[in-house]
C-alpha positions in Angstrom: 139.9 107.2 99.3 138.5 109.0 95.7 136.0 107.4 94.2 137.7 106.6 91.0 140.3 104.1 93.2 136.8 102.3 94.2 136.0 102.1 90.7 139.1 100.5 89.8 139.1 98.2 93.2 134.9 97.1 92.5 134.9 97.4 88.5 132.0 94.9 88.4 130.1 97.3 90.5 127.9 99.5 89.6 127.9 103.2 89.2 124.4 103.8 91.0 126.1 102.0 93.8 129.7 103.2 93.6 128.5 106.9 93.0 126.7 106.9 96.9 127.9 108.6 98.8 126.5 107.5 103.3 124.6 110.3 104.9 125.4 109.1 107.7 128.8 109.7 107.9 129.2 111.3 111.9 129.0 110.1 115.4 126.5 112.6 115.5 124.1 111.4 113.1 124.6 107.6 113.7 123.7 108.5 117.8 121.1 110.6 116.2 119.7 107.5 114.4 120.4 104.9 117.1 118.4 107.1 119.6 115.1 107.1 117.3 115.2 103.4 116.2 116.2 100.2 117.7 118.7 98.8 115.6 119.9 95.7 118.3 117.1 93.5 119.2 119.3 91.9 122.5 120.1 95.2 123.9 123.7 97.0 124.4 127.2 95.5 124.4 126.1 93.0 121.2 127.2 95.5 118.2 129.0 98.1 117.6 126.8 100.9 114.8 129.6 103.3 113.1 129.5 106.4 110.6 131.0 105.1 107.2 134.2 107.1 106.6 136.2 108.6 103.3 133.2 108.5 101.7 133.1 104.6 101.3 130.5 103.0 99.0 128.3 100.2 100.2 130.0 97.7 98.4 133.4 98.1 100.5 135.3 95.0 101.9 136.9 95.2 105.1 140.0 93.1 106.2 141.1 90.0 108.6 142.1 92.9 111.1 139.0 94.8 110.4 135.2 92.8 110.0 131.9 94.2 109.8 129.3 95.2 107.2 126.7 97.6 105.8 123.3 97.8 106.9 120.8 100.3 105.3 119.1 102.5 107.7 116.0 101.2 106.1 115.9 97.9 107.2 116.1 99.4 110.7 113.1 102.2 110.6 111.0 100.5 108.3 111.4 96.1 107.9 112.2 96.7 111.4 115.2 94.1 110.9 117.0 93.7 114.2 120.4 92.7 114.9 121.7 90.0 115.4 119.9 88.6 112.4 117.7 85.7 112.9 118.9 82.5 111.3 116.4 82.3 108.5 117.6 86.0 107.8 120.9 84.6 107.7 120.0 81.5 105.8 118.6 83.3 103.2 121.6 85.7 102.6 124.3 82.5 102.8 122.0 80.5 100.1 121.6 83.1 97.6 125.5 84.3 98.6 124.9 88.6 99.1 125.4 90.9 102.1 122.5 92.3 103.4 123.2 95.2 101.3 123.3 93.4 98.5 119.6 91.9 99.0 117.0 94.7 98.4 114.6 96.1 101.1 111.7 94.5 99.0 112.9 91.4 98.7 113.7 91.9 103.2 110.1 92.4 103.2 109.2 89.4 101.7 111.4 87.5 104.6 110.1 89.5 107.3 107.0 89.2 106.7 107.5 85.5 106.2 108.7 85.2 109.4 105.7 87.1 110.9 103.0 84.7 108.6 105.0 81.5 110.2 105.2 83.3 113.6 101.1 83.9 113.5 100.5 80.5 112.9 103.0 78.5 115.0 105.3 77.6 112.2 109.3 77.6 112.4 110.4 80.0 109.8 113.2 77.8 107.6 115.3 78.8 104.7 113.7 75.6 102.5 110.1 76.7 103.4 111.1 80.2 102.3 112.1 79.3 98.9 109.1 76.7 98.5 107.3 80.2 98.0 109.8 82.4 96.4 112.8 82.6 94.5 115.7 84.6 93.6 115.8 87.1 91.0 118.7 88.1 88.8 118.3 91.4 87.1 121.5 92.6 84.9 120.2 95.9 85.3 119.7 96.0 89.4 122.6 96.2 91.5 120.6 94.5 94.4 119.4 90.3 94.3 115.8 90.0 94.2 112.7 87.3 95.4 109.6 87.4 93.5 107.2 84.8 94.5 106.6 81.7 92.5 104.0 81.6 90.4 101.2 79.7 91.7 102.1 80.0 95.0 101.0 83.7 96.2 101.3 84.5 99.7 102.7 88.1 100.3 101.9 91.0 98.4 105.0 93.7 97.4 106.3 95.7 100.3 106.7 99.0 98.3 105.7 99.3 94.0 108.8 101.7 93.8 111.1 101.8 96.6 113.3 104.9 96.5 115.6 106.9 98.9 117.2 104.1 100.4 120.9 104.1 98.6 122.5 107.1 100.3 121.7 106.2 104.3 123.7 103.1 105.3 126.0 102.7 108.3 128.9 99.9 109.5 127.9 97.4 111.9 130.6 95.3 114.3 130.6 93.3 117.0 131.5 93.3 120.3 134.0 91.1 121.7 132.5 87.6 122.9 129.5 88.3 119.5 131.4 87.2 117.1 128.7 85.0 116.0 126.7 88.4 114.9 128.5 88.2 112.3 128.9 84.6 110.8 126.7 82.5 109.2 126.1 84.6 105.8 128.4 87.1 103.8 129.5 90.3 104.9 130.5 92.0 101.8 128.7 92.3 98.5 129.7 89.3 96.1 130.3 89.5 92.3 128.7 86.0 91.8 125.6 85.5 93.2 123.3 82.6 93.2 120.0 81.9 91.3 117.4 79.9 93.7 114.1 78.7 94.4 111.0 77.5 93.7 111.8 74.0 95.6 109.3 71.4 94.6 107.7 70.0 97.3 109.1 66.1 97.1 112.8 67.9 98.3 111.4 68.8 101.4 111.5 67.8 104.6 108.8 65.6 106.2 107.7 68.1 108.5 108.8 71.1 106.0 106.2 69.9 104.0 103.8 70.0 106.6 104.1 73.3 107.5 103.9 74.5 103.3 100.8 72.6 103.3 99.4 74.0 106.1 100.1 77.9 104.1 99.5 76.5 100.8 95.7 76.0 102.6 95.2 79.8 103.5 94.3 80.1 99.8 95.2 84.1 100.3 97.8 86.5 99.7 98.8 88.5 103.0 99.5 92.2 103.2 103.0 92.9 103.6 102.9 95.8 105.0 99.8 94.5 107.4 102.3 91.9 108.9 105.1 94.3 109.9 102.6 96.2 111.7 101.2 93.8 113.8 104.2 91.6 114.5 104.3 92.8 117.8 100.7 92.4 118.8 100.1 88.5 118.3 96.7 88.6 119.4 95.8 91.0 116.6 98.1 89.5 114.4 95.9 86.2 114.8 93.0 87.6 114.6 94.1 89.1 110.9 95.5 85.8 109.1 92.0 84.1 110.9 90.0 86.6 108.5 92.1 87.1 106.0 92.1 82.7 105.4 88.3 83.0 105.5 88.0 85.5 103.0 86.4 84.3 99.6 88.0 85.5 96.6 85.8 88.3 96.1 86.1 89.3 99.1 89.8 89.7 99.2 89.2 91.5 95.5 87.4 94.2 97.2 89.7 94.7 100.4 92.7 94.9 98.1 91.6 97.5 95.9 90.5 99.5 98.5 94.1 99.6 100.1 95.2 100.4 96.5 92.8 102.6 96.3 93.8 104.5 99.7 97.6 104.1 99.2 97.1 105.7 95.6 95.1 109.1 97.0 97.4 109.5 99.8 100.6 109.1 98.1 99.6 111.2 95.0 97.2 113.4 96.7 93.3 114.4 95.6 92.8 116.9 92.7 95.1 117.3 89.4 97.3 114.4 90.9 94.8 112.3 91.0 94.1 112.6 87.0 97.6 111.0 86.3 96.4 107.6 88.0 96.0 104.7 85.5 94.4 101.4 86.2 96.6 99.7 88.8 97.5 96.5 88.4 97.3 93.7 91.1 98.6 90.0 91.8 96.3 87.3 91.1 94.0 85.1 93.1 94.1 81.8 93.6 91.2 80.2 90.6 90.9 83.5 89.1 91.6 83.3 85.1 94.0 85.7 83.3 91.0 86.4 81.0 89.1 87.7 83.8 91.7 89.8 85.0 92.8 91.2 81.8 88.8 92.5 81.2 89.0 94.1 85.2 92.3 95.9 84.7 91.2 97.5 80.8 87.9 98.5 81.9 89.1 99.7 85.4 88.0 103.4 86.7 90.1 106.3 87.2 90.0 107.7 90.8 89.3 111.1 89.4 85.8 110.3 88.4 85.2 109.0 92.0 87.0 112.1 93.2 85.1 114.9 91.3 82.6 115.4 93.9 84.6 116.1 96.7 87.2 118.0 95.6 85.3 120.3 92.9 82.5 122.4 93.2 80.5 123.5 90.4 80.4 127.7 89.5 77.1 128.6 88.0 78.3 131.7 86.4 81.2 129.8 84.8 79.1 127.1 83.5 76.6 129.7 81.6 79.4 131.7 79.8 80.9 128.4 79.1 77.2 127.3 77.3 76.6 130.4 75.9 80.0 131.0 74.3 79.5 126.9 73.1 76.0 127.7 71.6 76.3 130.8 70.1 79.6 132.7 69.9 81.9 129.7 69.0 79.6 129.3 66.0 78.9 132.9 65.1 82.7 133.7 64.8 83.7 131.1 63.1 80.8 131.7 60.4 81.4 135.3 60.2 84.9 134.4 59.4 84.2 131.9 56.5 81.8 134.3 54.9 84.8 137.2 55.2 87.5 134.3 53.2 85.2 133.7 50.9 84.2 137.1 49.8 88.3 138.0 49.5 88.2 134.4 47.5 90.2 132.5 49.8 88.7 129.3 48.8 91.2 126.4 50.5 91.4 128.6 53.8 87.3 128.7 54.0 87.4 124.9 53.6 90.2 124.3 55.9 88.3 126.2 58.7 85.1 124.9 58.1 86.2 121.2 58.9 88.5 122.7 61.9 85.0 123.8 63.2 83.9 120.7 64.5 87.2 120.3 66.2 87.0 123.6 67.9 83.9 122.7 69.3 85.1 119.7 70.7 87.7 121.0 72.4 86.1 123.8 74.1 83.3 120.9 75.4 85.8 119.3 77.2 87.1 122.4 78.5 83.7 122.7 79.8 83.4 119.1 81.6 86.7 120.0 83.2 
């Protein structure tokens, strides 16, 4: 089916979405990708993973004859979301009424990593308990349904700053006969109208809901994301992290978190010239921490170069001398000989005009000179 007869099917989609094309569109690549990442978390004969076909955007319908849905292949190698979907996954995809193509691998993190945190520390993951912290986000300008957390009630940090290269590697996904549960409970197509929600106050939960929000709210922390997903299949270790992480005064958490800033920054932009393009980076607040404070941290924050100049640079004698000398003596020389040669021809404005560019000559060839 062209593209444009999408277009005129899914008008209220758009063109970001309607303009991808799957890369995995062949037996060969979807066995390729099943045979590198687990995609069924109850082993074989539950789904059914399939190449898209006619170059079919995400955002495709199927029929009564015909169900499945989209999964990105992202989810699978790095959320590590597993089918069949656990039923806070699909809780969160019925309330806010999107396919799980519709919800972005961000805001997956933020319920994965949920379900980890509650995991850790004995708690039943629930769809109310999940919105207590977080709530939907409705961006005219985003194809995909977001969760940010509430303010005031930090407790994971964002997955990815910019997450990229994710639109074009999506496959189907059907069940086998006898699963037809796999794929009820939450929508399988994307949806036009989707729903704004959370934030729940505390009073609308349950008893023992608010229990268990009580029991986070107490951690006083916000938890790596990234961290969690890591160590959700090692629950001694996993433990062992929320235990220090909840014991961990505010300053303390200040420090460890722009370290892993710090770390994430050199390695994704490398050491040397990229690293002179880094600004202050910005961070979520801590619990008691005043916005004054943090204003004054991130304006007078350091650039990673400075800390950087040592060990990627090394300092050329020869180069430096020349550099002196030429700042010293010949810059000045030159530009003296040449004022006293305009002003014997009588070029009054131009001897002017060069002596206050003198200064600014100097300058720059300074900075050349601390480079």
């Amino acid at each position: 089916m062209a593209l444009i007869s999408y277009g005129e099917m899914y008008k209220w989609v758009r063109d970001d979405v309607l303009g991808c094309e799957s890369l995995i569109n062949s037996w060969d690549a979807m066995d390729s990708f099943c045979r590198e990442h687990v995609v069924c978390g109850e082993g074989d004969g539950v789904i059914i993973c399939e190449p898209c076909v006619d170059k079919e955007p995400v955002c495709v319908e199927g029929s009564l004859t015909e169900r499945f849905t989209f999964c990105y292949c992202t989810l699978i190698s790095k959320l590590k979301v597993r089918w069949p979907l656990t039923v806070c996954e699909k809780g969160v995809l019925e309330t806010l009424g999107v396919a799980p193509t519709q919800f972005h691998p961000n805001s997956w993190a933020f319920v994965r990593g949920f379900e980890i945190l509650c995991v850790g520390l004995d708690i039943t993951p629930t769809v109310d308990k999940f919105f207590y912290f977080f709530e939907s986000r409705i961006n005219k300008r985003s194809s995909w349904m977001s969760v940010h957390g509430v303010n005031g009630r930090g407790l994971l940090t964002l997955f990815q700053s910019s997450y990229k290269d994710f639109k074009k590697s999506y496959f189907r996904i059907r069940c086998c006969p006898g699963h037809e549960n796999v794929l009820e409970g939450f929508p399988l197509y994307w949806k036009q109208k989707t729903i704004s929600f959370g934030g729940l106050p505390a009073e609308k939960l349950s008893a023992s809901d608010q229990e268990d929000v009580k029991k986070l709210d107490g951690l006083k922390t916000v938890f790596n994301t990234v961290k969690l997903l890591d160590l959700e299949n090692r629950p001694k270790e996993l433990k062992i992290y929320i235990d220090k992480m909840a014991s961990m005064s505010n300053q303390e958490l200040m420090k460890l978190w722009k370290q892993q800033e710090a770390s994430k920054a050199v390695a994704a932009e490398g050491v040397g010239e990229k690293a002179r393009n880094i600004g202050p980076i910005s961070r979520p607040s801590v619990l008691g921490e005043s916005s004054h404070k943090r204003r004054r941290e991130i304006e007078t924050a350091v650039p990673l170069m400075n800390l950087e100049f040592s060990s990627t640079q090394k300092f050329n004698p020869l180069r430096g001398l020349l550099v002196y000398a030429w700042v010293r003596i010949g810059m000045p020389w030159t530009v003296e000989l040449i004022r006293v040669r305009l002003a014997r021809f009588g070029m009054r404005s131009l001897t002017i005009l060069l002596t206050s560019a003198k200064p600014i000559c100097l300058t720059v060839t300074r900075k050349i000179w601390r480079r």
